[in-house]
C-alpha positions as CSV (number, residue, x, y, z in Angstrom):
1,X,81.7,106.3,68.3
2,X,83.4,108.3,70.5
3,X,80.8,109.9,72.8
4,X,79.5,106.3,72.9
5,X,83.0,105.1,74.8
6,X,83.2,108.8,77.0
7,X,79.7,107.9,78.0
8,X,80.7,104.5,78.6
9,X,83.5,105.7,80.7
10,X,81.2,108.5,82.6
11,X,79.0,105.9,83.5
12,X,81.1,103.5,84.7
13,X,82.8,106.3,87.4
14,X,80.0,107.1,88.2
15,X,79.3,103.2,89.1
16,X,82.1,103.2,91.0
17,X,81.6,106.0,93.1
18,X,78.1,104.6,94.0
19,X,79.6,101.3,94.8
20,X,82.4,103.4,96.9
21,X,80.0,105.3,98.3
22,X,77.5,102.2,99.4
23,X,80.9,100.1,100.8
24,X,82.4,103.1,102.2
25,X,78.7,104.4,103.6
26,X,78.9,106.5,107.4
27,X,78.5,103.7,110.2
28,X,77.0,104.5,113.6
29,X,78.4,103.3,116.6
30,X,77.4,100.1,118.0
31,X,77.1,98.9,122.0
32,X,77.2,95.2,122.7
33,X,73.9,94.3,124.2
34,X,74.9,90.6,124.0
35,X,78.5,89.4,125.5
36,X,78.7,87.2,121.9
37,X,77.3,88.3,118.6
38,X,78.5,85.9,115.4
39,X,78.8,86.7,112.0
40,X,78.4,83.8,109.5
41,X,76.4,82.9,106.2
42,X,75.5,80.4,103.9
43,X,76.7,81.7,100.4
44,X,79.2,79.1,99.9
45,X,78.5,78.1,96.6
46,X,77.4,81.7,95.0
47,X,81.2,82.6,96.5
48,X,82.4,79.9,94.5
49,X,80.0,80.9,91.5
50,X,80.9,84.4,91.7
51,X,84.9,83.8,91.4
52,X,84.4,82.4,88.1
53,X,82.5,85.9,86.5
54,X,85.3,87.7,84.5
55,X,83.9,91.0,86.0
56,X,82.3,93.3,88.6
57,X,79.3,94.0,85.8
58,X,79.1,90.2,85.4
59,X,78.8,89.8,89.1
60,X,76.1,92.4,90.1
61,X,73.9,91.2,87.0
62,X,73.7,87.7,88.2
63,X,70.6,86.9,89.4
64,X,71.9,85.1,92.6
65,X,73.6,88.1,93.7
66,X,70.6,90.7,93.2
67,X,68.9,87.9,95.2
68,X,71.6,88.4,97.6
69,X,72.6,91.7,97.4
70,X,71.2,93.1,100.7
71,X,72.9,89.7,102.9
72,X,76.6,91.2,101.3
73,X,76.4,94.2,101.9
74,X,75.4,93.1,105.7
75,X,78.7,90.5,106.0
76,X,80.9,93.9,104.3
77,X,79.8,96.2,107.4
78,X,79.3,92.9,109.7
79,X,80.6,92.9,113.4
80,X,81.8,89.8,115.8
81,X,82.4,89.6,118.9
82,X,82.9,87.7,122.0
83,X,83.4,89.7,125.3
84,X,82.6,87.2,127.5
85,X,86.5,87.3,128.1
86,X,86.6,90.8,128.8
87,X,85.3,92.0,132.6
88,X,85.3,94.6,134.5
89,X,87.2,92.4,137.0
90,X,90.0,92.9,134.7
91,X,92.8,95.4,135.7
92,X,95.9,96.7,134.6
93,X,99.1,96.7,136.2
94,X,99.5,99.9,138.7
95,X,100.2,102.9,136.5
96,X,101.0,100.8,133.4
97,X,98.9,99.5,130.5
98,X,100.7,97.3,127.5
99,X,99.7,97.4,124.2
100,X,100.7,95.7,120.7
101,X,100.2,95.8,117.3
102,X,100.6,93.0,115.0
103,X,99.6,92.5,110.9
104,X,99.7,88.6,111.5
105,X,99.5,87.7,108.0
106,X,95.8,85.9,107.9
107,X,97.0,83.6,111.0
108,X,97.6,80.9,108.5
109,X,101.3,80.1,110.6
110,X,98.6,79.1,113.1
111,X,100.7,76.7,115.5
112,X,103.7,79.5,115.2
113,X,101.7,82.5,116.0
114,X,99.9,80.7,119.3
115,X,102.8,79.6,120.2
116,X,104.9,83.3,120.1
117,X,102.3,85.1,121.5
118,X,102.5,82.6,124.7
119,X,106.2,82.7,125.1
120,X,107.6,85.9,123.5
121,X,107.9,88.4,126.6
122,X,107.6,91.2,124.1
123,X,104.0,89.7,123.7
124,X,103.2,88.4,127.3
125,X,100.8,90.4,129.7
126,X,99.2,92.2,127.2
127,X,96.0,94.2,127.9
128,X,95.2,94.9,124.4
129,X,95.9,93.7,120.7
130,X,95.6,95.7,117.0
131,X,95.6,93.3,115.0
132,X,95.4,93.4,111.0
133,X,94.8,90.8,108.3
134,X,92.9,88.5,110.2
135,X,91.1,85.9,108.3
136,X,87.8,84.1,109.4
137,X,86.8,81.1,107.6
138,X,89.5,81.6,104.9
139,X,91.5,77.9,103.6
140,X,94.9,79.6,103.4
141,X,94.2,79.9,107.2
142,X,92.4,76.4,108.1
143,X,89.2,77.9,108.0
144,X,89.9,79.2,111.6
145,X,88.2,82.1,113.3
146,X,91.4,83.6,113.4
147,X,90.2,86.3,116.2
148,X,88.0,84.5,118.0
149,X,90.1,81.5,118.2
150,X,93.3,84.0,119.8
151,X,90.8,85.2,122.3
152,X,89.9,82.2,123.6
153,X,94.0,80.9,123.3
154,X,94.8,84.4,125.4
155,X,92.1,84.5,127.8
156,X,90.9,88.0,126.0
157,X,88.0,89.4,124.4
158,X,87.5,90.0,120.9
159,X,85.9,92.4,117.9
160,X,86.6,91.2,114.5
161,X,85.1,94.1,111.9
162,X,84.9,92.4,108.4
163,X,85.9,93.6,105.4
164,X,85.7,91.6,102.8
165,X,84.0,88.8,101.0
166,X,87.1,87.1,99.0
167,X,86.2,85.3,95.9
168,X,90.0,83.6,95.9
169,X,91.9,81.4,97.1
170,X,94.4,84.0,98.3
171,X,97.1,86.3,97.1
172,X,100.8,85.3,95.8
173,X,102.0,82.2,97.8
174,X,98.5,81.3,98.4
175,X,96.6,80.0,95.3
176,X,97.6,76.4,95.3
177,X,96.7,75.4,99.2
178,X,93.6,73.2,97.5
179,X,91.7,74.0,100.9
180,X,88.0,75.9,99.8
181,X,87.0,79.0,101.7
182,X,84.0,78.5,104.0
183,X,83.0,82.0,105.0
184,X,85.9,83.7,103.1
185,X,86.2,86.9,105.4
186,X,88.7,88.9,106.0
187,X,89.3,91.9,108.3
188,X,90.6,93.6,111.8
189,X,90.1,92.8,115.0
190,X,90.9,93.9,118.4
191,X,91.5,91.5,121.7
192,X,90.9,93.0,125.3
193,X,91.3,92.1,128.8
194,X,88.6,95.1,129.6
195,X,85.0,95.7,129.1
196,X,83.7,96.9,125.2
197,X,81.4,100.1,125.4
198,X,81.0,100.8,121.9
199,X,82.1,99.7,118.7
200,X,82.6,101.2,115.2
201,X,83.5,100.2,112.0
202,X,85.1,103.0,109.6
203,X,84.9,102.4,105.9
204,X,88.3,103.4,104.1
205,X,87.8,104.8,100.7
206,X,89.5,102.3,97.8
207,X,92.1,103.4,95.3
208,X,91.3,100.4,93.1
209,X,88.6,97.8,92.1
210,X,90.1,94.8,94.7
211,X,88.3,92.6,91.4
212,X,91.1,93.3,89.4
213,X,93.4,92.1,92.3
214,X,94.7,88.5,92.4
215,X,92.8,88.2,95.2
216,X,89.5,88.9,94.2
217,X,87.2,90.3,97.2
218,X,84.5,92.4,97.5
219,X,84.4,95.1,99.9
220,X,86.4,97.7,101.3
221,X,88.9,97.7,103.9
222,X,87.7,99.4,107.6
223,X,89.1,100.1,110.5
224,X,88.0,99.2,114.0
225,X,87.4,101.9,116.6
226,X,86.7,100.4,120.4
227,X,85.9,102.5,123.3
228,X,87.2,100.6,126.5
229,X,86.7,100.4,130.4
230,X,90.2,100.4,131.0
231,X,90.5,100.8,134.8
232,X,89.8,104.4,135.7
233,X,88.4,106.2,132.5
234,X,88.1,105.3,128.6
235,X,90.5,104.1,126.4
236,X,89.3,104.7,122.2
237,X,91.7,102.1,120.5
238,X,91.9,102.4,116.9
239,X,92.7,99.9,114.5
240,X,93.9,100.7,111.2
241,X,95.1,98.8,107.8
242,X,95.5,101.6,104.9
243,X,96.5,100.0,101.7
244,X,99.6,99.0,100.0
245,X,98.4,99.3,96.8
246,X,97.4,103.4,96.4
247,X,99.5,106.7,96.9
248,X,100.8,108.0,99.8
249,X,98.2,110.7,99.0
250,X,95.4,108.5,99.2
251,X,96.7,106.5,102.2
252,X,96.3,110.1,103.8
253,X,92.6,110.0,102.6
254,X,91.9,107.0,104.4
255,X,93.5,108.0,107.8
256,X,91.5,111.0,107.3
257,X,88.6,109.0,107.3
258,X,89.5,107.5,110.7
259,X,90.2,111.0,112.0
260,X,87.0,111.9,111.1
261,X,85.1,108.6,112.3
262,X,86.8,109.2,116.2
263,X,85.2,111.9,116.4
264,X,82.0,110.1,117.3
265,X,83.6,108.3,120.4
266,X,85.3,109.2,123.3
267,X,88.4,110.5,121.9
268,X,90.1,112.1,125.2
269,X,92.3,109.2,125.6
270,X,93.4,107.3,122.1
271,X,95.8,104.6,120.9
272,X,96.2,104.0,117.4
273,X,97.9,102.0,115.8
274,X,98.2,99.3,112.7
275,X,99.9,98.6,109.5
276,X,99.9,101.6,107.7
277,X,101.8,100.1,104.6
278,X,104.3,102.9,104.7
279,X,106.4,101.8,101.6
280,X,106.9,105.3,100.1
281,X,105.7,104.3,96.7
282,X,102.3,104.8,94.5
283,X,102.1,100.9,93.9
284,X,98.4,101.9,92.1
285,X,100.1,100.2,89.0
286,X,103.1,99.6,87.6
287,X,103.7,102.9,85.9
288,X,102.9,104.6,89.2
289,X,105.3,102.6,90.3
290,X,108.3,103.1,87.9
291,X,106.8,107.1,87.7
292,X,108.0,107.1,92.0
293,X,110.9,105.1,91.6
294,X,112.5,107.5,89.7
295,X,111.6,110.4,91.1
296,X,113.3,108.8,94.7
297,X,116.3,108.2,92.5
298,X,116.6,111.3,90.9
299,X,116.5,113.2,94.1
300,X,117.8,110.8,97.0
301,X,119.7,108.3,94.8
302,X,119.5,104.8,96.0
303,X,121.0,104.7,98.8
304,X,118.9,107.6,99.9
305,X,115.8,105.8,98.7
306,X,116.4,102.9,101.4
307,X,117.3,105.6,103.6
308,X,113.6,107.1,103.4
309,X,112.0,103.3,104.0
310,X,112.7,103.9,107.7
311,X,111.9,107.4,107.9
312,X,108.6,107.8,106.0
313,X,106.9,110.0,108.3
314,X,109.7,112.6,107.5
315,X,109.0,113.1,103.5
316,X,107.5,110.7,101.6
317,X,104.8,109.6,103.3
318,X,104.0,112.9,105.4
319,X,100.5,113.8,104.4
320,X,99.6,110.6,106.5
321,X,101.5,111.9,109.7
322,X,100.4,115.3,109.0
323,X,96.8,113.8,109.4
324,X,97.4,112.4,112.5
325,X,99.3,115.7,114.3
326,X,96.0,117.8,112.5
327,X,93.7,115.4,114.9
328,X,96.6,115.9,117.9
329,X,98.2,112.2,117.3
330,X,101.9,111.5,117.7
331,X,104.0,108.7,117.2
332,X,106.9,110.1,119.1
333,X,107.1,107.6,122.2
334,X,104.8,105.3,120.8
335,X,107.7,103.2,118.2
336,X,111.0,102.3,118.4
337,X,112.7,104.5,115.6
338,X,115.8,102.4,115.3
339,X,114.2,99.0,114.5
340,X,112.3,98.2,110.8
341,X,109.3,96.3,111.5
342,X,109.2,94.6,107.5
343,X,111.6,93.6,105.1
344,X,111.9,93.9,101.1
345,X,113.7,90.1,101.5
346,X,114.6,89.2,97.9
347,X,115.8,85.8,100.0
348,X,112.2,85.2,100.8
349,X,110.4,82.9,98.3
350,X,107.1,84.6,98.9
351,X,108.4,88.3,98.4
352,X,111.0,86.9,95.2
353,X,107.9,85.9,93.8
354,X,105.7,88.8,94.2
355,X,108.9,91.1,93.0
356,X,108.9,88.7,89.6
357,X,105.3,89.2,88.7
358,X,105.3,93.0,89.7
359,X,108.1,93.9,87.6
360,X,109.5,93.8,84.6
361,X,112.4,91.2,84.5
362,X,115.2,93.9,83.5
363,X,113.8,96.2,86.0
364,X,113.8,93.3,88.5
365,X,117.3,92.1,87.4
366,X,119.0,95.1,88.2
367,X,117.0,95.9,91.4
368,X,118.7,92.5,92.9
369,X,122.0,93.7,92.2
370,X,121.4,96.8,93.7
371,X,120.4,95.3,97.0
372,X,123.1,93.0,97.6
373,X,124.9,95.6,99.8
374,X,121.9,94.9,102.3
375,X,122.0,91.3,101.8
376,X,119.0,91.0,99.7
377,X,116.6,91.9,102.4
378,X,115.7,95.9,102.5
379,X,114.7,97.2,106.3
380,X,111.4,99.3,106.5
381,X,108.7,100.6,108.7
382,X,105.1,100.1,107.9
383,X,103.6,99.6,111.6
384,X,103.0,101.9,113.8
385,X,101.4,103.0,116.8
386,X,100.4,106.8,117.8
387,X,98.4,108.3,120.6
388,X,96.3,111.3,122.0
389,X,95.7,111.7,125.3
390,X,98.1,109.0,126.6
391,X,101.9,109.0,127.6
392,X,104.1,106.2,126.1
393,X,106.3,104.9,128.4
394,X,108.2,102.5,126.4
395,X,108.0,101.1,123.5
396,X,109.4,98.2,121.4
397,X,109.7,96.0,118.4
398,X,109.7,91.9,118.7
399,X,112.1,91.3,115.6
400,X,111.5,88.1,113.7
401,X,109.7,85.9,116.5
402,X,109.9,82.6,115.3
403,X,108.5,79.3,117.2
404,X,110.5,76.7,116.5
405,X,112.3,78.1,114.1
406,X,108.8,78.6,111.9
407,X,108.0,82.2,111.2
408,X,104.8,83.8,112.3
409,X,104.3,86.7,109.8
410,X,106.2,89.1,107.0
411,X,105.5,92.0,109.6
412,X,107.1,92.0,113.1
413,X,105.0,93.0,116.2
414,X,105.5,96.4,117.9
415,X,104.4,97.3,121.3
416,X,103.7,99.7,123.8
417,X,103.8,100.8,128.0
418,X,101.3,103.5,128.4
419,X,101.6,105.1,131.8
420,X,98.1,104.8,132.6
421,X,97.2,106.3,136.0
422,X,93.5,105.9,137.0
423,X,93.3,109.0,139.1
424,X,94.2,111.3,136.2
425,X,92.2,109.2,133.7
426,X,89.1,109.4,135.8
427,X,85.7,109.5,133.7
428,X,83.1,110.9,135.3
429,X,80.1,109.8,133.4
């Protein structure tokens, strides 16, 4: 009975690295021969079918999905774009180019998010946008083509890079909008005021089945690498969203997979940047969890442990920055140290109830108390931008934008002045 279950287990890793493997598979480049390529499908109702199989097994033996297989795996490495928007007419402002990054939670605070992007100056005159968690064709989001639909509000061009096929209606917060996904994608996507040369989606390596999640999806996060005709050489902008819910160790891996991925572009002159989920913890599950909360107490105590939420680069979260320096990638410049960019806000009903189901209700009890000092709301940093090639000239943080009084997203936005000089930036291809 036993070598019947270790075979059972063999075989199922090795399933899973096959699946990894095929989700995760080496992209090559792609140049936009069109100014518009769309991504879109018709699966509506095997989505809807497939949310209700208990399992992955259940899922890849239906016979709709082998029927299908080939068309999903197409949307999980599927491009967008609209660059009609984007011209080489476009140019920066002398000696200066500004860039921002943003994890706008899916764009479902639709109205909010237009409407801080149009009269935030933080977020004004921008020549490029990172954006993460973008959802196209998603109900929590109004079905919107959350990218394409910013381009057009902006005046910019836009990639989206798709990662996933959710079989949900959402995460915490978000299960009881009543409002049925249409295309149910979710991804990256980068806007730009300058012409695309090429494009290239990067396939992070998973630290979990996302079927288990409570937003079931398909796929594999990726990150979005776009080579630019900024004015006067080549701009690669990277675009990354490393997972919340793995190690620090494995969040390395997946930056290391980016690293590795530039080097098939232009990578003289890089900005990078994203939500790198920089919480310090192994939130893999909830012994992980409790396993690296006590450790941090042990050694920093708890005010030390809040301490390090600002500072993860410095310890906890190194191997990621480490990465980076390896490829000749800094952050120094490129943030502003002395603001958080996310908050642990036990006063938010969103994050009180994803603390409640995460924890245990002792555990949860006494973290509350222990927070009060703070207020209830924890300050961190989880977004960052880093560049090679490139000199920051200032950078910044737009701290809780709100439009009338509504609030856009649980990250803040965080920008960036390159000095970007055309005569020293001067490609000669």
């Amino acid at each position: 009975m036993g070598s019947i279950v270790e075979l059972t287990g063999r075989e199922r890793a090795r399933a899973r690295r096959r699946r990894w493997a095929e989700e995760c598979a080496r992209e090559a480049p792609v140049r936009p021969k069109a100014l518009v390529r769309r991504i879109d499908h018709a699966l509506g109702e095997e989505l809807r079918r497939w949310s209700s199989l208990p399992s992955r097994a259940a899922i890849e033996r239906d016979e709709g999905y082998r029927l299908h297989r080939a068309q999903v795996q197409a949307l999980l490495h599927g491009f967008q774009w609209d660059l009609r928007q984007a011209t080489a007419t476009a140019t920066a402002r002398p000696g200066r180019l500004r860039a921002a990054a943003w994890n706008v939670e899916r764009g479902k605070r639709w109205q909010a998010l237009c409407g801080v992007l149009q009269e935030h100056p933080g977020l004004q005159d921008l020549d490029v946008m990172l954006l993460t968690e973008v959802d196209h064709g998603m109900g929590r989001s109004g079905n919107r083509d959350v990218a394409a639909m910013l381009g057009q509000h902006l005046g910019m061009g836009h990639v989206f890079v798709n990662s996933h096929l959710v079989l949900s209606p959402g995460d915490h917060a978000e299960q009881d909008h009543g409002v049925p996904n249409t295309l149910a994608l979710h991804g990256s996507a980068l806007l730009t005021r300058f012409p695309v040369r090429r494009v290239l989606g990067v396939g992070l390596p998973e630290y979990g089945d996302k079927l288990h999640a409570l937003e079931r999806r398909l796929g594999a996060k990726r990150a979005v690498l776009v080579e630019l005709d900024a004015p006067g050489g080549v701009l690669t902008v990277a675009v990354v969203h490393l997972d919340p819910f793995s190690s620090p160790a494995h969040r390395a891996r997946q930056m290391r997979r980016v690293m590795e991925s530039l080097r098939e572009l232009d990578g003289r002159h890089v900005l990078l940047g994203g939500d790198f989920n920089t919480n310090t913890y192994d939130l893999g599950s909830l012994p992980r969890l409790c396993m690296s909360l006590g450790r941090k107490m042990l050694r920093y105590g708890f005010a030390g442990t809040i301490a390090h939420y600002m500072i993860p680069d410095q310890q906890l979260e190194r191997p990621v920055f480490d990465v980076l320096a390896q490829s000749g990638l800094t952050t120094e410049g490129f943030v502003d140290r002395d603001t958080d960019t996310i908050r642990f806000d036990l006063n938010d009903p969103e994050y009180l109830d994803k603390a409640q189901r995460m924890l245990p209700r002792p555990l949860f009890s006494w973290l509350q108390r222990r927070v009060e000092p703070w207020n209830g709301a924890v300050p961190m940093r989880m977004d960052w931008l880093a560049g090679r090639g490139v000199v920051p000239r200032r950078a910044w943080t737009v701290t809780r934008p709100r439009f009338r009084g509504e609030h856009v997203s649980d990250h803040d936005p965080i920008g960036v002045e390159l000095a970007w000089a055309p005569p020293a930036f001067h490609d000669p291809r």
